[in-house]
Each structure stands twice: as C-alpha cells, then as structure tokens.
N, C-alpha and C positions, 0 to 999 in steps of 0.2 A: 616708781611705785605710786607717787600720787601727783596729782596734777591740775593747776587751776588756772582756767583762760577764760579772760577778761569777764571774772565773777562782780556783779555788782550787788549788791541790798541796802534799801532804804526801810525807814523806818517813819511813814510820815513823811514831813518834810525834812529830815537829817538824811541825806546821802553817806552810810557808813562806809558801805565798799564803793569803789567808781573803777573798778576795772583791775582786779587782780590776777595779777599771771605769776604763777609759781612752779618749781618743778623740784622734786623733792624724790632724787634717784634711793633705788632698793638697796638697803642696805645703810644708808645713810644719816647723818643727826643734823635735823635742821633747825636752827634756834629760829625767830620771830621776835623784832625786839619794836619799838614804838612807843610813845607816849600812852596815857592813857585815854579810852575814849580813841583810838586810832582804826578798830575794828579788828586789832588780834583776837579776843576771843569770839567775835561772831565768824571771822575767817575759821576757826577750828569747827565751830558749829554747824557752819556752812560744812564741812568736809562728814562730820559725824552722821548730817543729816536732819541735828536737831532746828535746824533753820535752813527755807529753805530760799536757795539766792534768784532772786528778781530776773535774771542774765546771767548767760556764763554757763561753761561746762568744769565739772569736776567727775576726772578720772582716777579712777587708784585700780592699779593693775590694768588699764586699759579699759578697764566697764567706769561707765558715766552714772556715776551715782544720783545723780539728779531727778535720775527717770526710776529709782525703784518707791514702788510702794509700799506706805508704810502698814507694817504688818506681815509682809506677802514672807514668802520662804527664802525670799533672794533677797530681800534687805536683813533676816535674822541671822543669812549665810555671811552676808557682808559685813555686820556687825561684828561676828564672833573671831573676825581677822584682827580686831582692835584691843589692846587695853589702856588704861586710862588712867593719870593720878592727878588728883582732881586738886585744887587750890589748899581748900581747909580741910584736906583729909578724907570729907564726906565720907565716915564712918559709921556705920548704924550702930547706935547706943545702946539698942536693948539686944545686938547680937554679941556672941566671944570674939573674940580677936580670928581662931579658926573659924567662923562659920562669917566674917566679914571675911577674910581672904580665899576662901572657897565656897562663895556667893555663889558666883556663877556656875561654879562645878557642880552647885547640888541641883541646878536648875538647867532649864531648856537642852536643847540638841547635846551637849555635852554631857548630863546630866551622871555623876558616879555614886555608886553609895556612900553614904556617912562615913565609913570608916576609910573611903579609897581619897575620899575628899578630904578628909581629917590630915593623912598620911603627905599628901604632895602642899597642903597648908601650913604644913609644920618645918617640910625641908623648903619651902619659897619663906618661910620666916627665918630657918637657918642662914638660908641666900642673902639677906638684910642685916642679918647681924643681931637676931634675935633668938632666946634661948625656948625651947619647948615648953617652959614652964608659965611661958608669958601666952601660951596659947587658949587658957582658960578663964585671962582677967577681961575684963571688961573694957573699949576704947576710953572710957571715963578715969577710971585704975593708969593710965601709961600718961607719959608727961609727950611735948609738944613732936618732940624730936622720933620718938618713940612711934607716935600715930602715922608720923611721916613715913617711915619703915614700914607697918603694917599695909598703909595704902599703898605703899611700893611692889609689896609681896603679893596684896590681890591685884595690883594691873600686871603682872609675869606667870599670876596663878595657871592660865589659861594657852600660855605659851603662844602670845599672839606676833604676828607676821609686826604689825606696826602699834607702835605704843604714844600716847598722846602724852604731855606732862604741861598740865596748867600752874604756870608757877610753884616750881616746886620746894621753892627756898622760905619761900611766902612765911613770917609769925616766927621764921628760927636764926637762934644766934650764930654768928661766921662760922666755929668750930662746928657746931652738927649741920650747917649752910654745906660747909665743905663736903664733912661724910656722906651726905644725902649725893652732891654733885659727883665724886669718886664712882658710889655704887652704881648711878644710872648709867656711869660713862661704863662700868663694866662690866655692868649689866647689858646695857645695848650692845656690846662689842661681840662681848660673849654670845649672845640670842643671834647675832647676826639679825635685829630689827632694823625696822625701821622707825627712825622716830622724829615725832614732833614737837618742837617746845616752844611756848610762850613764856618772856618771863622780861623783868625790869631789870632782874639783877646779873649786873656785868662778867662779875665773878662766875655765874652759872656759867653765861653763854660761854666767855673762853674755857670752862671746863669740860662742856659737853656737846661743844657746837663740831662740825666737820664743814658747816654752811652757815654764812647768816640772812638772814633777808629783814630788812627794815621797811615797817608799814611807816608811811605820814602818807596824811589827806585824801587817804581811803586807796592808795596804791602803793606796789612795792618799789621802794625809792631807791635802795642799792640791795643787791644781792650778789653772794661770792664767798671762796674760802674763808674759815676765820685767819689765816694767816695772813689777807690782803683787808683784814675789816681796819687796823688802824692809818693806814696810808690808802683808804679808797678814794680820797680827794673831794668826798661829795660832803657839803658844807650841814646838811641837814643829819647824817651818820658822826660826823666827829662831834657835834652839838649835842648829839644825843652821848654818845661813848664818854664825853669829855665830862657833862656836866655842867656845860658852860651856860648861864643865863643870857649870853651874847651870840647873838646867831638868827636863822632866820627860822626856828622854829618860835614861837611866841608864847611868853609864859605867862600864868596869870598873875596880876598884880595886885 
C-alpha cells in the first residue's frame, strides 16, 4: 500500500533522511520507532505530502505521490484515502466534540448534512468508548485520555483506506496508554486499514505493531515482524528496545 525508495530530505545543512526504503503492505500496522530528531515525523510528512522529499519516490497504491499537485483534484482524491491522529490531539477549541470529529464530513468531496454528519460522529464516538452526551461539550470540558478518544473517532470518521498515528500514547498515564493502544489495534483490524505509527513508546509498538521498522541516521536500520523485533541481533534496535545508555547509538551527556 505504501512505499518509500531511497527518500532523502535536508534541511539546510542537517541531512534528516539519507535514503529511506520502506514498504508498508495493505492491510498492515507498521510502527516506526527511532530516537528523536531521527526523521520519523518528517518520513510521515514526506508520505502526507506536507514535505516535500529532495530524492526518492513515494508510492501508495502504486501512484507516486511526489508528483501530485498541491491543490489539483488528484492530490484532494489522495488525501481523503487518509486519516490521522495527530500527537496533542490537535482539536479545535472553539468547535463540539461532534463538529471536531465530523470536520471533514461537513466539508470538501465528502461533504453530508449536519444531521448525517452529527449521526455517524456520535456512533465513531460510541466506537471509542464515548457516550452521546459527551458530543456537545467542548475539547476544553474532557480530560487528556478523553481528547485522545475524540481524535481517534475523527481519524475513522471518514472510514479511510490508511490511518496515520503520530504518537498516540504521548501526555497519558499507562492505564488509558493501554486503552487508547487496545482500541487502535481493533480498530485497524476491524477497518481492515492500513496504518502507520510513529511513536517512542515501547509498550504501543508491541501492542499495535504487525511490522517494526527502526530510523537511525536518516535510514531504516532494521525492519521485520514484531515477533523477530527482540532477537533481530542488530546492536542499534536492542539499544533502542532495551534502554541501554551503552551501545552505539550516542546519548547526550
């Protein structure tokens, strides 16, 4: 489903990416793990479109994203295959909890009425584990765990082919760490998506990975089942996995 051969981007003189190859089959959950400052989320960016990579093709579904323009009918067509749950929630403040997770629905090519958009907002907040009544308070009104849920429900609102998740653990304690990890895994299963995740915490990846792939030094350094991620033998993955300050990734001091 998606696909990245030998993507590089700079920035100046920081080389972020130096040749990333990924391949990230339909159907699938692909964590991305890495220090930080590694270029996982300019690799997603790169994929989104919101950055665009120096070198390199990136395919999803076989079209080379690279080459669409931004604006045109075929980059709005290629977007709406996406949804996305963004790090801090990014929830708009001055909308309801309904009219944040049926954003999209009231807008562009998909566009429903109010009331059709209201109706499938309220059963993707069921889907999360949220009750109807929490549809009318405000992102400010819900506690951390809570916002997480609602951003959950508008990236599925849209029922998209591939779902992104930028650290989705990020700000919350283990117990709702957990629940948030559960719903995505049965969430993507059930959707039959595709999905992507960046994230630090270990605990996600073995909940929701199928795949891992590990950035250092602007390429991916091991990739493969998560059932081969703690015996891959590569010294830079158990360094990262372990937590160890010995090894030959380099920490600051």
């Amino acid at each position: 489903m998606i696909e990245l051969r030998g993507i590089e981007k700079s920035f100046g003189p920081k080389n972020v990416l130096r040749g990333v190859d990924l391949t990230i089959p339909k159907g699938e959950s692909m964590v991305i793990i890495g220090g930080s400052g590694t270029g996982k989320s300019v690799t997603l960016k790169c994929v989104l479109g919101l950055i665009t990579p120096d070198k390199g093709e990136i395919l999803v579904d076989g079209q080379d994203v690279t080459k669409l323009r931004q604006g045109s009918s075929e980059r709005d067509a290629f977007l709406a295959r996406f949804g996305m749950l963004f790090q801090g929630g990014a929830l708009f403040d001055s909308l309801t909890v309904w009219q944040n997770v049926a954003f999209r629905l009231l807008r562009g090519t998909m566009k429903k009425t109010k009331a059709e958009a209201r109706e499938i907002a309220i059963e993707k907040l069921r889907r999360v584990g949220l009750t109807p009544d929490v549809a009318d308070l405000y992102p400010s009104e819900l506690s951390g765990g809570m916002q997480k849920r609602v951003g959950l429900a508008r990236a599925i609102a849209a029922e998209p082919e591939i779902i992104f998740f930028d650290e989705p653990t990020t700000g919350l304690d283990p117990i709702m760490s957990g629940v948030i990890n559960e719903l995505i895994r049965e969430i993507v299963v059930e959707m039959g998506a595709t999905a992507m995740t960046i994230t630090h915490d270990m605990t996600s990846v073995r909940a929701i990975a199928d795949k891992v792939a590990m950035i250092h030094g602007g390429k991916v350094r091991w990739t493969g089942p998560i059932s081969q991620m703690d015996n891959s033998g590569d010294p830079y993955l158990t360094q990262f996995i372990t937590g160890s300050a010995d090894g030959p990734i380099e920490s600051v001091r």
